[in-house]
N, CA, C and O atoms as a GROMACS GRO file, in nm:
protein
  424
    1UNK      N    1  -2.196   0.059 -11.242
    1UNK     CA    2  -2.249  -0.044 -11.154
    1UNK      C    3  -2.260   0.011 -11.013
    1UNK      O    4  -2.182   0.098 -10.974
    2UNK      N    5  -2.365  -0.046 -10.926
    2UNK     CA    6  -2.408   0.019 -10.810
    2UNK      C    7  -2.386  -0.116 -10.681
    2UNK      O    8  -2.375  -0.232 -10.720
    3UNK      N    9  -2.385  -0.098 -10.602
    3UNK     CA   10  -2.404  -0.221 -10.476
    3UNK      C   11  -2.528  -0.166 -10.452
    3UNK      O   12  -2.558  -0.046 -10.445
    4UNK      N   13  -2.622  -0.296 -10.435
    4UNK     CA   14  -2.760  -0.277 -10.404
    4UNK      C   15  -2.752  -0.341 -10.281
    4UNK      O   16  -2.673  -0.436 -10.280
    5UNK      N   17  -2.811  -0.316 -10.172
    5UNK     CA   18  -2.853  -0.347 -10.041
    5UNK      C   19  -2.969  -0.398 -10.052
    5UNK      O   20  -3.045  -0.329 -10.119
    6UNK      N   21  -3.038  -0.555  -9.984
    6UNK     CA   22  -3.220  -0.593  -9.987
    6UNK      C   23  -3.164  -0.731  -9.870
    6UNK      O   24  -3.059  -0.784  -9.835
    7UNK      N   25  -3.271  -0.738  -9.850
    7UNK     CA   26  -3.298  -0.832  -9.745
    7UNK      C   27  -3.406  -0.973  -9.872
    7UNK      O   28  -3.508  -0.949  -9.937
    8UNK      N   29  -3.343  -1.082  -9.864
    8UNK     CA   30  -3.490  -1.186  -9.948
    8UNK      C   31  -3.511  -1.285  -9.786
    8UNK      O   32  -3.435  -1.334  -9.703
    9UNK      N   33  -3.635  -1.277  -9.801
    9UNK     CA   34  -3.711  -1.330  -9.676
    9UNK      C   35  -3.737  -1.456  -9.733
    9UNK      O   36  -3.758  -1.449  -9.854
   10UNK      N   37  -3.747  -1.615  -9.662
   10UNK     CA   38  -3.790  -1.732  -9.691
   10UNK      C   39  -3.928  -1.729  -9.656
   10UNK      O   40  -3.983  -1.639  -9.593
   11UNK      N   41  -3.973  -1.814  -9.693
   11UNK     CA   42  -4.084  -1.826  -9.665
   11UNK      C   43  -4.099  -1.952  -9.536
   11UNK      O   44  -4.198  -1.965  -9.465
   12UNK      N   45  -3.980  -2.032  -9.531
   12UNK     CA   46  -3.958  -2.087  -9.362
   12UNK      C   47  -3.788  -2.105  -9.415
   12UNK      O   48  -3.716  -2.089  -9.514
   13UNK      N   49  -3.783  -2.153  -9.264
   13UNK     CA   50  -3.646  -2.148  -9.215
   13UNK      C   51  -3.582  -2.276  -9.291
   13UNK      O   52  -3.651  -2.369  -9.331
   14UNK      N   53  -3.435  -2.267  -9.308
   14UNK     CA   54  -3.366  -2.364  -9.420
   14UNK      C   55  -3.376  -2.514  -9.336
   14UNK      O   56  -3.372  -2.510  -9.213
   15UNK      N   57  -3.390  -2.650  -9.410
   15UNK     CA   58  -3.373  -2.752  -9.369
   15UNK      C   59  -3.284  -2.797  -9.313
   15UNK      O   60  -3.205  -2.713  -9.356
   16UNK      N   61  -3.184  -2.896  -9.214
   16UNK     CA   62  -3.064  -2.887  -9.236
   16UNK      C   63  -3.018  -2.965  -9.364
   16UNK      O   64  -2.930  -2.915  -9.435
   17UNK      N   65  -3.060  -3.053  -9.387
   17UNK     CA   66  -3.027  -3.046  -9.560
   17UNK      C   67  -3.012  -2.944  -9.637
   17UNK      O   68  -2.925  -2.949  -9.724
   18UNK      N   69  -3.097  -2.824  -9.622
   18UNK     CA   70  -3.020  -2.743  -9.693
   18UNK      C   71  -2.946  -2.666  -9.668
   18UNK      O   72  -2.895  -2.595  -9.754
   19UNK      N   73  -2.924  -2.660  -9.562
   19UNK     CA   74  -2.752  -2.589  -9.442
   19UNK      C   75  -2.680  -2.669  -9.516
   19UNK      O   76  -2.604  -2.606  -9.588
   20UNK      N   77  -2.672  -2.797  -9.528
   20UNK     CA   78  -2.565  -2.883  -9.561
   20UNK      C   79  -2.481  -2.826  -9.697
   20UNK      O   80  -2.361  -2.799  -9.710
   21UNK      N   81  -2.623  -2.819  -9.818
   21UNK     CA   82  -2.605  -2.783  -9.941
   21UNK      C   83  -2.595  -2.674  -9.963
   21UNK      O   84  -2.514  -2.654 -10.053
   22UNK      N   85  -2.664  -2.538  -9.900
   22UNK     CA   86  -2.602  -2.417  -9.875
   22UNK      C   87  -2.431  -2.360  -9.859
   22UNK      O   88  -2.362  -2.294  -9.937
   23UNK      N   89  -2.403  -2.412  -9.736
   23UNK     CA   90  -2.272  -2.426  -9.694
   23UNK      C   91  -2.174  -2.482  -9.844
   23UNK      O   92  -2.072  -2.422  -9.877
   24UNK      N   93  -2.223  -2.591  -9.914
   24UNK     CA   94  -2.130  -2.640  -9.998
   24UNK      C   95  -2.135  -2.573 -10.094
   24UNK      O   96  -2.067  -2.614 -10.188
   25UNK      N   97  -2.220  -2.435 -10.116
   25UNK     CA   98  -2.223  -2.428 -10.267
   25UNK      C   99  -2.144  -2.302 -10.242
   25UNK      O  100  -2.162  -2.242 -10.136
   26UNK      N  101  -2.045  -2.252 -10.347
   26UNK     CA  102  -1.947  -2.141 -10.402
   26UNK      C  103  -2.030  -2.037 -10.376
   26UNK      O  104  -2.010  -1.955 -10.286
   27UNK      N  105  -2.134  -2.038 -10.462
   27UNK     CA  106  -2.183  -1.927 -10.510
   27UNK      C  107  -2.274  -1.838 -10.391
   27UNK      O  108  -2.327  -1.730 -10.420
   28UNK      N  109  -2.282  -1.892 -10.271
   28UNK     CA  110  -2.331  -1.840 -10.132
   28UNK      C  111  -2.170  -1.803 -10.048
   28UNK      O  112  -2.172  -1.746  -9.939
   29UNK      N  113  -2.061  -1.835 -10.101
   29UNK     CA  114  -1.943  -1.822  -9.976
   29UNK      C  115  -1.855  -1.708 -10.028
   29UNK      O  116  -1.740  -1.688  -9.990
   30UNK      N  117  -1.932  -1.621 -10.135
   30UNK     CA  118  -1.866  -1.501 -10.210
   30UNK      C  119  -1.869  -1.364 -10.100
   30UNK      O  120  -1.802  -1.264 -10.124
   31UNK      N  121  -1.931  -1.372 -10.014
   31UNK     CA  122  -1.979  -1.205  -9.930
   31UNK      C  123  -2.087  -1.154  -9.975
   31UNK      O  124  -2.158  -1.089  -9.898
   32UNK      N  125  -2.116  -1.167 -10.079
   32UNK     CA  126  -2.288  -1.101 -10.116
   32UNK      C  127  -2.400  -1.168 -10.073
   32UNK      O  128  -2.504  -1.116 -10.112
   33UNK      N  129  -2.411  -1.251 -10.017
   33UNK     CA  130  -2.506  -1.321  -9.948
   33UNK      C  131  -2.469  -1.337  -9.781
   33UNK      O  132  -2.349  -1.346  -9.756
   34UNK      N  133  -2.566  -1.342  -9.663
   34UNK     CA  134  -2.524  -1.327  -9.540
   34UNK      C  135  -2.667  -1.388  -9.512
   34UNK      O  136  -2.772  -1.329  -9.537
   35UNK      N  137  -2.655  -1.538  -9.447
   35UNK     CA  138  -2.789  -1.588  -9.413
   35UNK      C  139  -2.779  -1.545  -9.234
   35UNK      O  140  -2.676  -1.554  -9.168
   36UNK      N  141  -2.909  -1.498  -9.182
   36UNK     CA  142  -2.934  -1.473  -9.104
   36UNK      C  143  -3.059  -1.568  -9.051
   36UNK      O  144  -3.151  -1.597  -9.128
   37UNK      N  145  -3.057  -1.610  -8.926
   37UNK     CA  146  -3.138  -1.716  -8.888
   37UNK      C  147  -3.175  -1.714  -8.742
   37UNK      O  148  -3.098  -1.734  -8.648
   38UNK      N  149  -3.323  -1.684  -8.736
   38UNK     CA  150  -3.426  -1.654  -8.617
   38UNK      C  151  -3.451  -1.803  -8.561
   38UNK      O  152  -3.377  -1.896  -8.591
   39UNK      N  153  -3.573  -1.816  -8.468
   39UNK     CA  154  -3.608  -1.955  -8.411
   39UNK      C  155  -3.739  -1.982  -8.534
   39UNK      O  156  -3.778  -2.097  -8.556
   40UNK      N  157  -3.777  -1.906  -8.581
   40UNK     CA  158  -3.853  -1.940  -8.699
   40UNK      C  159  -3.855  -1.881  -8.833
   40UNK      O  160  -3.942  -1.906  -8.917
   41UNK      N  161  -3.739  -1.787  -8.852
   41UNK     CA  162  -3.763  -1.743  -8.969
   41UNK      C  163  -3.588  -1.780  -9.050
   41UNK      O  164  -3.502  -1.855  -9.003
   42UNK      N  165  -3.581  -1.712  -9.158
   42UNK     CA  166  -3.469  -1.711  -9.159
   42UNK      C  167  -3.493  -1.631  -9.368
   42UNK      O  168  -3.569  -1.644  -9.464
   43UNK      N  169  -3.342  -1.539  -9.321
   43UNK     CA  170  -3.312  -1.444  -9.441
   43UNK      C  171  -3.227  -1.432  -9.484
   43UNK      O  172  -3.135  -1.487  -9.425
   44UNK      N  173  -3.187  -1.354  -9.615
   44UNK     CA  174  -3.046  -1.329  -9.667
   44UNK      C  175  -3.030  -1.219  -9.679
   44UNK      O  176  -3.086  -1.169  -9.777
   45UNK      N  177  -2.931  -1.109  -9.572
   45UNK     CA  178  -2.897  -1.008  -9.618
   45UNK      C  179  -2.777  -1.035  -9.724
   45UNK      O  180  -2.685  -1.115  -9.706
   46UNK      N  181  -2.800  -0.935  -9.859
   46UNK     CA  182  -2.780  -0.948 -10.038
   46UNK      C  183  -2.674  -0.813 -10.044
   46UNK      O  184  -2.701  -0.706  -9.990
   47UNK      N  185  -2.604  -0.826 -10.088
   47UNK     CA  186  -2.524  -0.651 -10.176
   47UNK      C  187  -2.511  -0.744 -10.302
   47UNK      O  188  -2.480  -0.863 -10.290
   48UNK      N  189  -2.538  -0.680 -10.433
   48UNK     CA  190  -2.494  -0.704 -10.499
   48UNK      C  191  -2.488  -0.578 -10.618
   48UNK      O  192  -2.570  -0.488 -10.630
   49UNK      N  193  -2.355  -0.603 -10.707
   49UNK     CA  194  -2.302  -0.510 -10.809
   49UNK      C  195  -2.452  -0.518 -10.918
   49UNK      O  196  -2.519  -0.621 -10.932
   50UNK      N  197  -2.476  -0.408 -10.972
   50UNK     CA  198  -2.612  -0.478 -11.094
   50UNK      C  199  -2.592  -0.266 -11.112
   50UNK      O  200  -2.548  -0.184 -11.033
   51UNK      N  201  -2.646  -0.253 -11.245
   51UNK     CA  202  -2.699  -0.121 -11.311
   51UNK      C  203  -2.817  -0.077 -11.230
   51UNK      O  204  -2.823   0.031 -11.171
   52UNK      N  205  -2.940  -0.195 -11.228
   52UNK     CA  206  -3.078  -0.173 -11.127
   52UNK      C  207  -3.105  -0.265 -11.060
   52UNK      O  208  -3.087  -0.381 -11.096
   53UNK      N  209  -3.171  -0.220 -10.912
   53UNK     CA  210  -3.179  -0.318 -10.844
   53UNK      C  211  -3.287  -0.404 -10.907
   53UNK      O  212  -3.322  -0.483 -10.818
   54UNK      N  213  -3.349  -0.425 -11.005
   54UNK     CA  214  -3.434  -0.560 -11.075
   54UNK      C  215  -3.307  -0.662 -11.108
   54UNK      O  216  -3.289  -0.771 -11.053
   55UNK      N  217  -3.224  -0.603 -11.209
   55UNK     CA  218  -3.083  -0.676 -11.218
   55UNK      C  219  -3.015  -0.764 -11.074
   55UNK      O  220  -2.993  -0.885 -11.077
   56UNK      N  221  -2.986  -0.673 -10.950
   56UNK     CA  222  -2.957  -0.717 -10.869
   56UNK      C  223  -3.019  -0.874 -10.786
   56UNK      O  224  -2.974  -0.981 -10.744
   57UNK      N  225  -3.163  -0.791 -10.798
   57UNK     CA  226  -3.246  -0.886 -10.718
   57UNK      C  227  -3.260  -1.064 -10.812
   57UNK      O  228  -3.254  -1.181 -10.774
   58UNK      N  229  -3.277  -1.003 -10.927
   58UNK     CA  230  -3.272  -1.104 -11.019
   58UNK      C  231  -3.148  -1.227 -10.996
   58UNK      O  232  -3.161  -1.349 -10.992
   59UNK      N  233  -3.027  -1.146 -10.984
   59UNK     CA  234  -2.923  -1.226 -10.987
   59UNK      C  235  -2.905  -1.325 -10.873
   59UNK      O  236  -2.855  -1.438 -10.876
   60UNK      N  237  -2.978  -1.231 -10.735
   60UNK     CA  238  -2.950  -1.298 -10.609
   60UNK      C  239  -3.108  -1.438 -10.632
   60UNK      O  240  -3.151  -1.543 -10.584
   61UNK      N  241  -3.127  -1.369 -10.702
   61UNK     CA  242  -3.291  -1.520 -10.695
   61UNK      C  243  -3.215  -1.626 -10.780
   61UNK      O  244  -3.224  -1.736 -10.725
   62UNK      N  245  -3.147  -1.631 -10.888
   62UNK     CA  246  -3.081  -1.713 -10.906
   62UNK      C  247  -2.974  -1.790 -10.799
   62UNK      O  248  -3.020  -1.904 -10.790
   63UNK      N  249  -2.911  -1.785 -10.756
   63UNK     CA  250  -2.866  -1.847 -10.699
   63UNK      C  251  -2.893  -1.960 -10.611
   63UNK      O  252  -2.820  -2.040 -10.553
   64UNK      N  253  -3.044  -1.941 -10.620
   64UNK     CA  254  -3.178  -2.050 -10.545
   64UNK      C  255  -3.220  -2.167 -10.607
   64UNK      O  256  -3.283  -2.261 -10.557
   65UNK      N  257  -3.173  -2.151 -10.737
   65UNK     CA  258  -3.180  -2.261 -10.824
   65UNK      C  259  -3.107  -2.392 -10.752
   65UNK      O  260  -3.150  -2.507 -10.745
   66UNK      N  261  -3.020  -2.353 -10.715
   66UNK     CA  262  -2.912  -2.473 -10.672
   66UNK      C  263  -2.956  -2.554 -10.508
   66UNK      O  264  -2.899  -2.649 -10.456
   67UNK      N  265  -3.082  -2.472 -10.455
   67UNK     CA  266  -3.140  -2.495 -10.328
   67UNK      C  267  -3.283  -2.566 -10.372
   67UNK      O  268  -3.360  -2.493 -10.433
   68UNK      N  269  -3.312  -2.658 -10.353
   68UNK     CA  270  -3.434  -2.772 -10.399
   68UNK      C  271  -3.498  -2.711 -10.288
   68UNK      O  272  -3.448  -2.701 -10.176
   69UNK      N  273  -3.636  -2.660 -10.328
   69UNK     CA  274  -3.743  -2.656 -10.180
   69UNK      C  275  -3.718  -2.506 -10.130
   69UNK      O  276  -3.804  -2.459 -10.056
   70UNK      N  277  -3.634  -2.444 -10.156
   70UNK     CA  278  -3.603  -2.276 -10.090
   70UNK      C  279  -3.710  -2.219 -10.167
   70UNK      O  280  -3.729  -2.256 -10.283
   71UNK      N  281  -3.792  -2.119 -10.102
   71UNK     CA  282  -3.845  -2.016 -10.174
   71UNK      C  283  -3.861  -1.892 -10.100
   71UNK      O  284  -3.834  -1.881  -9.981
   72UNK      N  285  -3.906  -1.796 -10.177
   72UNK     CA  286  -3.848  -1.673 -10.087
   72UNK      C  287  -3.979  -1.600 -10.112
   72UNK      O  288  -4.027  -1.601 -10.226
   73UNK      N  289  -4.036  -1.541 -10.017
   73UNK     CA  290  -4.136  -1.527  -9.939
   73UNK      C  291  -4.159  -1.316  -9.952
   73UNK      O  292  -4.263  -1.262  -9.912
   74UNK      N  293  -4.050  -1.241 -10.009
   74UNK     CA  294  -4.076  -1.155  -9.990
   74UNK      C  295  -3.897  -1.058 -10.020
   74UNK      O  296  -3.804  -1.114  -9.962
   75UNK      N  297  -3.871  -0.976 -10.073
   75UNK     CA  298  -3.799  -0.878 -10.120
   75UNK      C  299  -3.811  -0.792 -10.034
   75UNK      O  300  -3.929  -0.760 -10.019
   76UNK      N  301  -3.713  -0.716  -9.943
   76UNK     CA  302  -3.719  -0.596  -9.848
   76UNK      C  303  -3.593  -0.557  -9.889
   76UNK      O  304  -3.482  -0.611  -9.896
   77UNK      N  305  -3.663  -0.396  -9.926
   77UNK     CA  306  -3.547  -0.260  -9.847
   77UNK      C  307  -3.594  -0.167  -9.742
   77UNK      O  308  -3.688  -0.089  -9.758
   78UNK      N  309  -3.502  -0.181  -9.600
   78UNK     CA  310  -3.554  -0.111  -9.531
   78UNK      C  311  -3.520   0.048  -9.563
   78UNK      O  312  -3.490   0.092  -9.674
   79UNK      N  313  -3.528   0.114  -9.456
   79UNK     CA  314  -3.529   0.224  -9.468
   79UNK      C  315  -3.347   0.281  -9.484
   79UNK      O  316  -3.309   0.371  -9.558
   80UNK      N  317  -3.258   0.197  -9.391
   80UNK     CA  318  -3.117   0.211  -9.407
   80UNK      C  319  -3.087   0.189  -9.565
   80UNK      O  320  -3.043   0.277  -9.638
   81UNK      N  321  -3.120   0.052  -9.606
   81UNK     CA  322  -3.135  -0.005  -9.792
   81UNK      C  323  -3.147   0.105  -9.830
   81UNK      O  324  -3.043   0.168  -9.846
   82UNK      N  325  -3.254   0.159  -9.853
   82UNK     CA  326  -3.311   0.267  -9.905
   82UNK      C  327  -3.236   0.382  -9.917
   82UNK      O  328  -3.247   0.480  -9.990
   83UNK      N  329  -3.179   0.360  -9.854
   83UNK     CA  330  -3.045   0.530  -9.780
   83UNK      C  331  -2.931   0.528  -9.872
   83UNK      O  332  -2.893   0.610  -9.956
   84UNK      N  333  -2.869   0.371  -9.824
   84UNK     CA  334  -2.755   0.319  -9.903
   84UNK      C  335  -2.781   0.309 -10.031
   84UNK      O  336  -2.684   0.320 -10.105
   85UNK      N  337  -2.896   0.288 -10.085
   85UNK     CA  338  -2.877   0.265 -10.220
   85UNK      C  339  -2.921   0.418 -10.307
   85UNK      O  340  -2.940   0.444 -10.426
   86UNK      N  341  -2.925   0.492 -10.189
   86UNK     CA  342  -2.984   0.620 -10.265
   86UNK      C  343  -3.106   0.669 -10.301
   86UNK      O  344  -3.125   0.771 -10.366
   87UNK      N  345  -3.195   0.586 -10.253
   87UNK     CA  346  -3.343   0.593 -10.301
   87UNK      C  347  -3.438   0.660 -10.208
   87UNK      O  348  -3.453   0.615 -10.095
   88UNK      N  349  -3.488   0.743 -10.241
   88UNK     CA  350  -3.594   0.813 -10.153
   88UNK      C  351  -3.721   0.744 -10.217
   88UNK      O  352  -3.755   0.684 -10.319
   89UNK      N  353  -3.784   0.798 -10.070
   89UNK     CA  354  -3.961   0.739 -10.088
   89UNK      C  355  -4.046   0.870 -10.045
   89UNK      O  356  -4.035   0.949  -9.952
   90UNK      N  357  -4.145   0.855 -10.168
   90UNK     CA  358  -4.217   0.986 -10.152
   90UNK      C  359  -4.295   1.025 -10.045
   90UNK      O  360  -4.362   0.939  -9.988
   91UNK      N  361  -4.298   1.178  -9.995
   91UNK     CA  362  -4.387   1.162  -9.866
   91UNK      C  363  -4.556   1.167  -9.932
   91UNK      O  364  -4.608   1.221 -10.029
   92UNK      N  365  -4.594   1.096  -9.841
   92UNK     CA  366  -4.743   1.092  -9.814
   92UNK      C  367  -4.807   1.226  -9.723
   92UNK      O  368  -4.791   1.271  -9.609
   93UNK      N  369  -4.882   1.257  -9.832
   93UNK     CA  370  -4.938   1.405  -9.743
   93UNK      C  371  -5.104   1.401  -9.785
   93UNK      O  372  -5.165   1.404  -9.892
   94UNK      N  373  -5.148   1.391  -9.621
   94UNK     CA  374  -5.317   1.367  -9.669
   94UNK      C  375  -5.386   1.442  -9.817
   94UNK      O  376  -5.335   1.545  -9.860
   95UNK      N  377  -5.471   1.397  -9.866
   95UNK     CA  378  -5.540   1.489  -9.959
   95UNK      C  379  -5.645   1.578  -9.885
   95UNK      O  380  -5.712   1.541  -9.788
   96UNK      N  381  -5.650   1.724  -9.955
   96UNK     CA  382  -5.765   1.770  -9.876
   96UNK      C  383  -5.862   1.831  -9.847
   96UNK      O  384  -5.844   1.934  -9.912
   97UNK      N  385  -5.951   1.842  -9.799
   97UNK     CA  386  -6.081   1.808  -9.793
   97UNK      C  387  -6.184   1.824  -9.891
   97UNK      O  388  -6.141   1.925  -9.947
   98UNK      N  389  -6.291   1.795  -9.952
   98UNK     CA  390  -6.348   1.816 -10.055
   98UNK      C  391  -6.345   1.976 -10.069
   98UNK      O  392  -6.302   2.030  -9.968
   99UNK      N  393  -6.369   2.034 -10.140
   99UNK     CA  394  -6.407   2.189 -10.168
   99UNK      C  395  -6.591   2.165 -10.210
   99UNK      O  396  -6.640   2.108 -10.308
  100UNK      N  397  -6.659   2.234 -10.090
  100UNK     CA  398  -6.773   2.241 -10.129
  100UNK      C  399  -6.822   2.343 -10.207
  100UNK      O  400  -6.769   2.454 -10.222
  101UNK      N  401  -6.934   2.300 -10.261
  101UNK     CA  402  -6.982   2.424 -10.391
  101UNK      C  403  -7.038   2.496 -10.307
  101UNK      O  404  -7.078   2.468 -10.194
  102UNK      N  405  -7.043   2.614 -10.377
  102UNK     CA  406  -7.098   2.762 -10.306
  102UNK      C  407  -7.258   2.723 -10.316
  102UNK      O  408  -7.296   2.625 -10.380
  103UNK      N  409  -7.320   2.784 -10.266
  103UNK     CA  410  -7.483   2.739 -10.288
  103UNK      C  411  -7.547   2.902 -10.383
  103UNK      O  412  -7.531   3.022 -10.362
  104UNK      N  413  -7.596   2.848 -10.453
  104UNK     CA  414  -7.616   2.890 -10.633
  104UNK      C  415  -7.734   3.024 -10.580
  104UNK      O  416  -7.778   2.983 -10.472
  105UNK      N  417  -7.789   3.136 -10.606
  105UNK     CA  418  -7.750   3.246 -10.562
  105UNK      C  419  -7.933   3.277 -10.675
  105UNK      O  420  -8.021   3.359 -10.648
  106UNK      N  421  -7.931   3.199 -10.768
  106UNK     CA  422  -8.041   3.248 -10.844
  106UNK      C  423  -8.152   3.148 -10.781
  106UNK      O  424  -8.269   3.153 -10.819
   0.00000   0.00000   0.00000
């Protein structure tokens, strides 16, 4: 088992109704969840134990079930994520340039 690092982005900021119901539920007051909250946005930095982060991510989208109206807007690993969890990203290297044909001789 691995700790996966991701950021899940809302798609808007929580109601206070659902601060209310957030706050009350167990399964957000474990440490693997960390809501973070802008003047208009608002996110959950996630660790969670899982084999792959599909497993991981999976597990943390569950927990949304119990939030009426939450939806999440977008899955991020930044570049630190990316570090921590061990994952490289391939470099991008222009392709290049056509190879022109020789001009034909007969």
């Amino acid at each position: 088992m691995r700790d996966w690092r991701f950021t899940l982005h809302l798609q808007e900021p929580l109601t206070p109704r659902q601060l209310d119901t957030l706050f009350s539920l167990d399964s957000f007051s474990d440490g693997r969840t960390n809501l973070v909250r802008g003047p208009h946005t608002a996110e959950f930095w996630c660790t969670f134990k899982a084999e792959t982060l599909t497993e991981a991510i999976a597990e943390a989208l569950g927990l949304f079930v119990d939030l009426p109206g939450v939806l999440i807007r977008s899955v991020e690993l930044d570049e630190i994520a990316l570090d921590e969890n061990g994952m490289s990203t391939p470099v991008v290297v222009p392709a290049p340039p056509p190879v022109e044909a020789a001009p034909s001789t007969s």
